[in-house]
C-alpha positions as CSV (number, residue, x, y, z in Angstrom):
1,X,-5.8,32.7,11.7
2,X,-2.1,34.2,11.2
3,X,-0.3,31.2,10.7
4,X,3.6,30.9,11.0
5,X,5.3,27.4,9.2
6,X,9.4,26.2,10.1
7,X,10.7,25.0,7.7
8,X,11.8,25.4,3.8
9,X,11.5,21.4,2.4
10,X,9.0,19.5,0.4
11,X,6.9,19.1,3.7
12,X,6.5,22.7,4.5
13,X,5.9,23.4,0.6
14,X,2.8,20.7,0.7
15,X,1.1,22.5,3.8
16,X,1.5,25.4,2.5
17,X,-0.8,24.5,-0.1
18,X,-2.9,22.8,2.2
19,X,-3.2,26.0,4.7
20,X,-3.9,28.8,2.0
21,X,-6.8,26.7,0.7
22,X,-8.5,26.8,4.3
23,X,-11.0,29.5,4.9
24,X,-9.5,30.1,8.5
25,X,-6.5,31.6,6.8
26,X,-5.8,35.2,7.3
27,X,-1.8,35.0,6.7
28,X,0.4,32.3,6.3
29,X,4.3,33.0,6.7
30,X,7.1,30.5,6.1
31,X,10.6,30.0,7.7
32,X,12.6,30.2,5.9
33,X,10.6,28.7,2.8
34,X,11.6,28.1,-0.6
35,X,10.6,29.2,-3.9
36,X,7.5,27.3,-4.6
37,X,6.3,28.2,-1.0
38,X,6.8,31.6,-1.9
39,X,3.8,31.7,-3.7
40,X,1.7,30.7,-0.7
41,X,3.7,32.4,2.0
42,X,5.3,35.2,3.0
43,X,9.1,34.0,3.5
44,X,11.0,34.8,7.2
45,X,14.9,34.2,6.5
46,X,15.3,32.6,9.8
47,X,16.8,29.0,10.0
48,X,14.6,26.5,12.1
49,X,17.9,26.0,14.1
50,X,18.0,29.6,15.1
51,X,15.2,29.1,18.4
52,X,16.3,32.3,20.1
53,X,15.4,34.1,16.7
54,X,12.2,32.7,15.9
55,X,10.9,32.9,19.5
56,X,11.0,36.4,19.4
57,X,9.8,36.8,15.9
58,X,6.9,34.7,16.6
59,X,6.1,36.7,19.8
60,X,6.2,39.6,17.9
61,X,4.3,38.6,15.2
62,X,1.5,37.2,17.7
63,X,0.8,34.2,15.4
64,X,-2.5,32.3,16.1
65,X,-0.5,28.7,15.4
66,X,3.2,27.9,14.8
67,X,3.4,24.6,12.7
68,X,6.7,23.0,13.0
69,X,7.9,21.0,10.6
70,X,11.3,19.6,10.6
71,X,12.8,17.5,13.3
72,X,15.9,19.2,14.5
73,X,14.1,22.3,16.1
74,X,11.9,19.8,17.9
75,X,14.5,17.8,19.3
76,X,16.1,21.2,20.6
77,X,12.8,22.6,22.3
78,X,11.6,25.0,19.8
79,X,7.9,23.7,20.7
80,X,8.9,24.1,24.4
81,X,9.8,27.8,24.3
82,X,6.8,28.8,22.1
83,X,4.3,27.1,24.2
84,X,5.8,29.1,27.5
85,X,5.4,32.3,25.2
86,X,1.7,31.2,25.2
87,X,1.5,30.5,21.4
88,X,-0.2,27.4,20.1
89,X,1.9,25.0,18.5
90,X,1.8,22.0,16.6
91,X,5.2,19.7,17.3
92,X,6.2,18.0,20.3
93,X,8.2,19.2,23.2
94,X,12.2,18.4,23.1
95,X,11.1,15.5,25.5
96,X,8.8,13.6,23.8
97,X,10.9,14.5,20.4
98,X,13.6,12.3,22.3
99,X,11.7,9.4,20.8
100,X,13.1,10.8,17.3
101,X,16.1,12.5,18.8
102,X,17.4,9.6,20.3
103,X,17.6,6.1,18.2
104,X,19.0,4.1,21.8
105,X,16.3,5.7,23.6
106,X,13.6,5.2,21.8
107,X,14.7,1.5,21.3
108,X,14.8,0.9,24.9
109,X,11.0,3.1,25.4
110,X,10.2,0.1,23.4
111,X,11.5,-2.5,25.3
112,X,10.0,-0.7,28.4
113,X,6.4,-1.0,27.4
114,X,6.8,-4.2,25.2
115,X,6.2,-2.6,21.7
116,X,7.6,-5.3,19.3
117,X,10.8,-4.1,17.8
118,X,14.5,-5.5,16.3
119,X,16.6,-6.8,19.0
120,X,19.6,-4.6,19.8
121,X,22.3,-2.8,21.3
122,X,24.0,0.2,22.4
123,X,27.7,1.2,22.7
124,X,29.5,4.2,22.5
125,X,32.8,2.6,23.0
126,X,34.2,1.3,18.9
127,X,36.7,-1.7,21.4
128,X,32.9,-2.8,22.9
129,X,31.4,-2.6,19.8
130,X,33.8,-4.2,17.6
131,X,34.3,-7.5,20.1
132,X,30.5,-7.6,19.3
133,X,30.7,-7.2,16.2
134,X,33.6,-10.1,15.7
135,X,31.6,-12.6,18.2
136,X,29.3,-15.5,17.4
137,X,26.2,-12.9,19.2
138,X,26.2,-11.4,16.3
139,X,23.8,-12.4,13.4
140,X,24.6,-10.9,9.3
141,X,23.5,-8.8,8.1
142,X,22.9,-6.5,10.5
143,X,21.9,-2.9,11.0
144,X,24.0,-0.1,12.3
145,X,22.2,2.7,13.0
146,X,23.6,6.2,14.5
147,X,21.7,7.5,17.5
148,X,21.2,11.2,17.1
149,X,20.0,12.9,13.9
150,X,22.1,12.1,10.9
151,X,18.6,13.8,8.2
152,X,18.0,9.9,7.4
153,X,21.1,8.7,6.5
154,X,22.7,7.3,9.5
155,X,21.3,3.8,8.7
156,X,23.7,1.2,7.5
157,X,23.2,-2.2,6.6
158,X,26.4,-4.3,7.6
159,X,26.5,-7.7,5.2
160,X,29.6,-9.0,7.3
161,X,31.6,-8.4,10.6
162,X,34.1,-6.3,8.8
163,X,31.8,-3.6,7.4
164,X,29.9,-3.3,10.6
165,X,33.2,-3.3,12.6
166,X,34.5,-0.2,9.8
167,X,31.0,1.6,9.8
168,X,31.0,1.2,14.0
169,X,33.9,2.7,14.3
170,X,33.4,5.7,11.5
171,X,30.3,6.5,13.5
172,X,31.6,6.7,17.2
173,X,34.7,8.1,16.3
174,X,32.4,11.3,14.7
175,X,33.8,10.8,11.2
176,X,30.4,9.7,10.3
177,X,27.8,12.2,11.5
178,X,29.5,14.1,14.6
179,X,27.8,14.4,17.5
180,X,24.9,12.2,16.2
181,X,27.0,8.9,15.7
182,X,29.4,9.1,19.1
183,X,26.5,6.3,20.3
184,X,25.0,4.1,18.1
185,X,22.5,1.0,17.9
186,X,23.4,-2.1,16.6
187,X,20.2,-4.2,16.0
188,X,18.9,-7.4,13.8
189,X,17.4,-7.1,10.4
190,X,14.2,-7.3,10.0
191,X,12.9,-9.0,6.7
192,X,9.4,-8.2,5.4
193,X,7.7,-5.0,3.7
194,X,8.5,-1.6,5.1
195,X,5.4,0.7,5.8
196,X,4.4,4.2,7.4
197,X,2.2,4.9,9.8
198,X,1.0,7.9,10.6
199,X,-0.6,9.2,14.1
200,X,-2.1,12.7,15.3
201,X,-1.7,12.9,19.3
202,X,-2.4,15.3,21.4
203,X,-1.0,14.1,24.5
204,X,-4.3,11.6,25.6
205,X,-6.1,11.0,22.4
206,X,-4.8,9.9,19.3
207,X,-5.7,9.9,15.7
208,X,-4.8,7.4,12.3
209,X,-3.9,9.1,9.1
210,X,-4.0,7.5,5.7
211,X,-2.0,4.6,5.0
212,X,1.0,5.8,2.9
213,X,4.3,4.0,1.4
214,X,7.7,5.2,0.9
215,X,10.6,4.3,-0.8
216,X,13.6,5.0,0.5
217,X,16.5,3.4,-1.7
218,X,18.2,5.9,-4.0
219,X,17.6,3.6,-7.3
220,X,15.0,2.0,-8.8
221,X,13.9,-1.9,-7.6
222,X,15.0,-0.6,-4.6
223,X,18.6,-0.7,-5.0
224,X,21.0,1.7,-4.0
225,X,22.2,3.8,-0.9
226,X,19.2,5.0,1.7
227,X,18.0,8.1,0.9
228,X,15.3,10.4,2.8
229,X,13.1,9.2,0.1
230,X,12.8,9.0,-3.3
231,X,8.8,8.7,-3.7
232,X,5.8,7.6,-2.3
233,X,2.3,6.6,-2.7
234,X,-1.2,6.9,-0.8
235,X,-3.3,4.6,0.1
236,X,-0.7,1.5,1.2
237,X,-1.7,-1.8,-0.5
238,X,0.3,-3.5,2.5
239,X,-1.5,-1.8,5.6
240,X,-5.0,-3.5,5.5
241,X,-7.3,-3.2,8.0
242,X,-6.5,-6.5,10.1
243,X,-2.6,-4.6,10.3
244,X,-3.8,-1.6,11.3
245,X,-5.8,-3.2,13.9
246,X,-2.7,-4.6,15.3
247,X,-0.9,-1.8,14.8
248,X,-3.2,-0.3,16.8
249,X,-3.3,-2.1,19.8
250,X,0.3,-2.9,20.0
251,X,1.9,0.1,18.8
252,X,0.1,3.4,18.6
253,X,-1.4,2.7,22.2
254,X,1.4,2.1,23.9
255,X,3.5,4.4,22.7
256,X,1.2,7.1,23.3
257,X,0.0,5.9,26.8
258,X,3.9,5.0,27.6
259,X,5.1,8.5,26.8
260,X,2.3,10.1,28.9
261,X,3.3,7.9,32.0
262,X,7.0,9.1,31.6
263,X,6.3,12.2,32.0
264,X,6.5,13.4,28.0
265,X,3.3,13.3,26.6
266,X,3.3,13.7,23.2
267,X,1.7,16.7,21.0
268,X,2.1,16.6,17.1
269,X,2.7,13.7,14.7
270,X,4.0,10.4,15.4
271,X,5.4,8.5,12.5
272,X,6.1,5.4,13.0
273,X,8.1,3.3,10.5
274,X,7.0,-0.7,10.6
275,X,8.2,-3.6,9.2
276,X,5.8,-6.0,8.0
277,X,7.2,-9.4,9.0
278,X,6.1,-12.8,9.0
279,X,6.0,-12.7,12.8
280,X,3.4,-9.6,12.8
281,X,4.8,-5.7,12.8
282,X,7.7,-4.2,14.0
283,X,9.0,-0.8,14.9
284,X,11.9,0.2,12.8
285,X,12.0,3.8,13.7
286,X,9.8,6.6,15.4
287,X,9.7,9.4,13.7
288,X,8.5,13.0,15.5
289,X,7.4,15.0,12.9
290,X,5.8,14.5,9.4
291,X,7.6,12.6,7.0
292,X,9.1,13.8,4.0
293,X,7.8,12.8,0.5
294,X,5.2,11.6,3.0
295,X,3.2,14.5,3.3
296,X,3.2,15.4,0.1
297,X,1.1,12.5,-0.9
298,X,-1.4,12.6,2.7
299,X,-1.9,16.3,2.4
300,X,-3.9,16.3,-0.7
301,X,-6.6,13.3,0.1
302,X,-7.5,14.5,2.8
303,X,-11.3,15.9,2.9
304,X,-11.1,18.7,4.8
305,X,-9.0,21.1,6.6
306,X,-5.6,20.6,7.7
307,X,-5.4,23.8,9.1
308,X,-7.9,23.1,11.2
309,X,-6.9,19.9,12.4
310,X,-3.5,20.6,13.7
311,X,-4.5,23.9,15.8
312,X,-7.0,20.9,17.3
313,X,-4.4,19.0,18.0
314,X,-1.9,22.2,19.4
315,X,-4.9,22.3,21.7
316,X,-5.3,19.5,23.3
317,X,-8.9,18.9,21.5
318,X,-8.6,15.9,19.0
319,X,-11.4,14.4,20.5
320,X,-13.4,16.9,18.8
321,X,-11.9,16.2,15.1
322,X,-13.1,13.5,12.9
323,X,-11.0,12.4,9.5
324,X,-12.5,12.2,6.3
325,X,-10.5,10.8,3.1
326,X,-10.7,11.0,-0.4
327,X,-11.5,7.5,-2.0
328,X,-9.0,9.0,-4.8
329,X,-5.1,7.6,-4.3
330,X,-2.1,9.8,-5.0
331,X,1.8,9.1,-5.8
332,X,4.7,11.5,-5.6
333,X,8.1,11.2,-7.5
334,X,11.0,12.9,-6.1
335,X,13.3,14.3,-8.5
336,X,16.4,14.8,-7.4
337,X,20.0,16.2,-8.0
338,X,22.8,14.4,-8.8
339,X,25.2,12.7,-6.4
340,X,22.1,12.2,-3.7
341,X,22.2,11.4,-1.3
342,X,25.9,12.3,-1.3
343,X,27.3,15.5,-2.5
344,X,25.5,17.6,-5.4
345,X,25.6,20.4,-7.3
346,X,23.7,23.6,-6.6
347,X,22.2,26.3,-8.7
348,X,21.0,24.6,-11.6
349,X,18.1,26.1,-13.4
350,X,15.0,24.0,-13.5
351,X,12.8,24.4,-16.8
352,X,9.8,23.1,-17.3
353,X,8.0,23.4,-13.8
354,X,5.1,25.7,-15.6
355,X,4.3,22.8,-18.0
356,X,3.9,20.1,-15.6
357,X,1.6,22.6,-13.6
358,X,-1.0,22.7,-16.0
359,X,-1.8,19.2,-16.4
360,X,-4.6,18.6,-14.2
361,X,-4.5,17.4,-10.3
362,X,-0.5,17.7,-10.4
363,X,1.2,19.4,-7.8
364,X,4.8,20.3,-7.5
365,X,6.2,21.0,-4.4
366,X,9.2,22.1,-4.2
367,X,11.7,21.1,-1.6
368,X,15.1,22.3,-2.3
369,X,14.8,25.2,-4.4
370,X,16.0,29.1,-4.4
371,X,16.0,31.7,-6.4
372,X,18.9,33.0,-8.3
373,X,20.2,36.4,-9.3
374,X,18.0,36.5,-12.3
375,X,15.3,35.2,-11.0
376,X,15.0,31.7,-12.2
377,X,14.5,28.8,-10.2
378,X,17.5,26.7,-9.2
379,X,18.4,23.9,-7.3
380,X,19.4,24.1,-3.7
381,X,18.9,20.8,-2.4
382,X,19.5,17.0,-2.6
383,X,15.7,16.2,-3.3
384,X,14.5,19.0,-4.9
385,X,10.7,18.5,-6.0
386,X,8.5,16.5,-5.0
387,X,6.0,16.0,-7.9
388,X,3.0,14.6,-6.9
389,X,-0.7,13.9,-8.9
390,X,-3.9,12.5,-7.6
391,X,-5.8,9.8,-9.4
392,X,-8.8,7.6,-9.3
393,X,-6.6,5.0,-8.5
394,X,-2.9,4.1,-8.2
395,X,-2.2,3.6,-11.8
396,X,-4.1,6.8,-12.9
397,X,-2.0,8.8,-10.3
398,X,1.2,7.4,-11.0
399,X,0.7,7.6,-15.1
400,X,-0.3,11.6,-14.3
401,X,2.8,12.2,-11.8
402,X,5.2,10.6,-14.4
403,X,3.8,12.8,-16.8
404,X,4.7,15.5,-15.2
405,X,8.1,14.7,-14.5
406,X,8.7,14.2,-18.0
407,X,8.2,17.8,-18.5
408,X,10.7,19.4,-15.7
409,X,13.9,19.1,-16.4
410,X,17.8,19.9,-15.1
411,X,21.1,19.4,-15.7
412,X,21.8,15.7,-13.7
413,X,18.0,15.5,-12.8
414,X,17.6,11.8,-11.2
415,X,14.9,9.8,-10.4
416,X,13.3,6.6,-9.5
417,X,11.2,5.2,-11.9
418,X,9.6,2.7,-10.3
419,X,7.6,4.4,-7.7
420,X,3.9,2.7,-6.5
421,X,4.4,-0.3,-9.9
422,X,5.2,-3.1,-6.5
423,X,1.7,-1.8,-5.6
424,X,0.0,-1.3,-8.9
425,X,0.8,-4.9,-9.4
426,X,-0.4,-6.4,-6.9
427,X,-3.1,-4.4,-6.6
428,X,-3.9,-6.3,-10.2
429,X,-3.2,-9.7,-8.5
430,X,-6.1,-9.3,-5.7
């Protein structure tokens, strides 16, 4: 199969791995890639945002499967205007990407077919929101969230009326994120353990991936301003089987059915982010496209071939596919540049990447990385590698990615230490 992937982050760099171990690979290309994908693809130097290019490059190319990775190039019909050039692709149409595109819409798709969720609002008007805001209706802390695509920052927790009333108004007026914060979602805070879930759905059928956990909080013991993620592990020790079950049944099923009714069946990845609470799971967030450090920690335990999967699901056929897992658990540690997830510096040689190679079931995908002048490896992103390591268990895995990380190294390098020792303790408790 000639194979072409969107997108140049951590994500992209992890199926790239994945797709150049599969035996139905004839060529894989990458837009536009990054440095460590460029030793599993050929690199295209278009953006994912440029649809008008990559439609015709992928027409001319006559690719077998277009993989789409990142969000923004779903939400703006990338999928839809590949699909009418008759090319299979994996990633949902601009409709049913409304569920990520849209924070207010999908909140009220939830409230449509009774999928348990925060209580909230909407208001695009800062005097509406702020008289809210002031009144006795509203419960602290609360969450203010902005409802287009802010690349997983435009969530903010308000601890008192004043902040929320500040951060409202930052948002609506555009200051914030733009376009993507002129309406924004004011909802309750949920209390309990985060999780991610993880769907395949090709429109009718759907099918459960690997438990995984994230953590999103820029500093360790989960302190700190959100990030996109700064690590995660596989498989969760907080999804068990009676959760999933739930999960199941009062989540996956009628999202997926729900979407089909209205007319925007779904065709790619759902990933749903749940709270664990005392009163059973909640919906935080829908996701429309594979998670990032996410994938980079599903990708390798699965037994088989992702390739082959996703053109299943392109096609309509996941009734078809069965999923096998690897008993073995994995954790990735982001590493990141300094200032994330605010501003940064860009540039910076990375040393050390060849070293943490060589130690045994380590992977390092890179996610924001380039190429300079000379040659050498450089930063070029907020998160720049995700360094991931499989393991018998949880502890081996985490002992080898650390391990790793202690041999890369640049100037203002950051990253959490903490990532998967929640779950390796109580993991020790049970």
């Amino acid at each position: 199969m000639k194979v072409l992937l969107v997108g140049g982050g951590g994500r992209e760099a992890a199926f790239a791995w994945a797709f150049r171990r599969s035996p139905l690979l004839t060529e894989l290309a990458c837009a536009p890639g990054n440095a460590g994908i460029e030793r599993h693809a050929r690199r295209v130097r278009l953006a994912p945002e440029d649809t008008e290019a990559l439609v015709t490059h992928a027409i001319a190319e006559a690719y077998d499967l277009v993989v789409i990775g990142p969000e923004a190039p779903l939400v703006s019909g990338l999928a839809d205007r590949l699909r009418e050039a008759g090319l299979d692709t994996f990633g949902p149409s601009a409709a049913a990407a409304m569920i990520e595109g849209s924070k207010a819409f999908s909140k009220e798709f939830m409230a449509r077919h009774g999928i348990p969720t925060a209580a909230f609002r909407v208001f695009e008007d800062a005097a509406e929101a702020s008289r809210y805001l002031l009144s006795n209706e509203a419960a602290y802390p609360l969450v203010v969230k902005a409802d287009g695509l802010a690349a997983g920052k435009g969530v903010v927790i308000a601890q008192d009326p004043a902040s929320a009333v500040d951060t409202a108004k930052h948002m609506i007026s555009g200051g914030a994120f733009g376009a993507a914060g002129r309406r924004i979602v004011v909802e309750e805070l949920l209390q309990g353990r985060e999780a991610s879930f993880f769907v395949l759905a090709d429109g009718t059928t759907s099918l459960e991936l690997a438990s995984c956990q994230d953590y999103k909080r820029a500093e360790n013991a989960d302190s700190g301003p959100n990030t996109g993620g700064m690590g995660t592990y596989s498989p969760s020790v907080w999804l068990d089987d009676a959760t999933t079950r739930i999960l199941r049944e009062t989540v996956v099923r009628p999202t997926v059915r729900g979407l089909a009714a209205e007319g925007r069946p779904f065709r790619g990845v759902l990933f749903i982010g749940v709270m664990l609470t005392d009163a059973g799971p909640k919906v935080l967030e829908y996701n429309a496209r594979f998670g990032d450090p996410e994938t980079q920690v599903l990708v390798p335990r699965l037994d088989g071939d992702w390739l082959a999967v996703l053109h299943a699901c392109s096609r309509g056929e996941l009734g078809k596919v069965s999923l096998n897992w690897r008993d073995d658990a994995t954790v990735c540690v982001v590493m990141a540049s300094s200032g994330y997830p605010g501003t940064y510096p860009k540039g910076l040689p990375i040393e050390g990447l060849d070293e943490a190679e060589k130690l045994a079931d380590v992977m390092v995908f890179h996610a924001g990385t380039e190429r300079d002048a000379a040659g050498r490896v450089v930063t070029a992103g907020g998160r720049v590698l995700g360094v991931t390591a499989i393991g018998a268990d949880l502890a081996a895995a985490r002992d080898r990615a650390y391990e790793a990380v202690a041999r890369i190294r640049w100037d203002g390098e950051h990253h959490r230490k903490d990532i998967a020792a929640d779950a390796i303790a109580r993991a020790e408790r049970a």
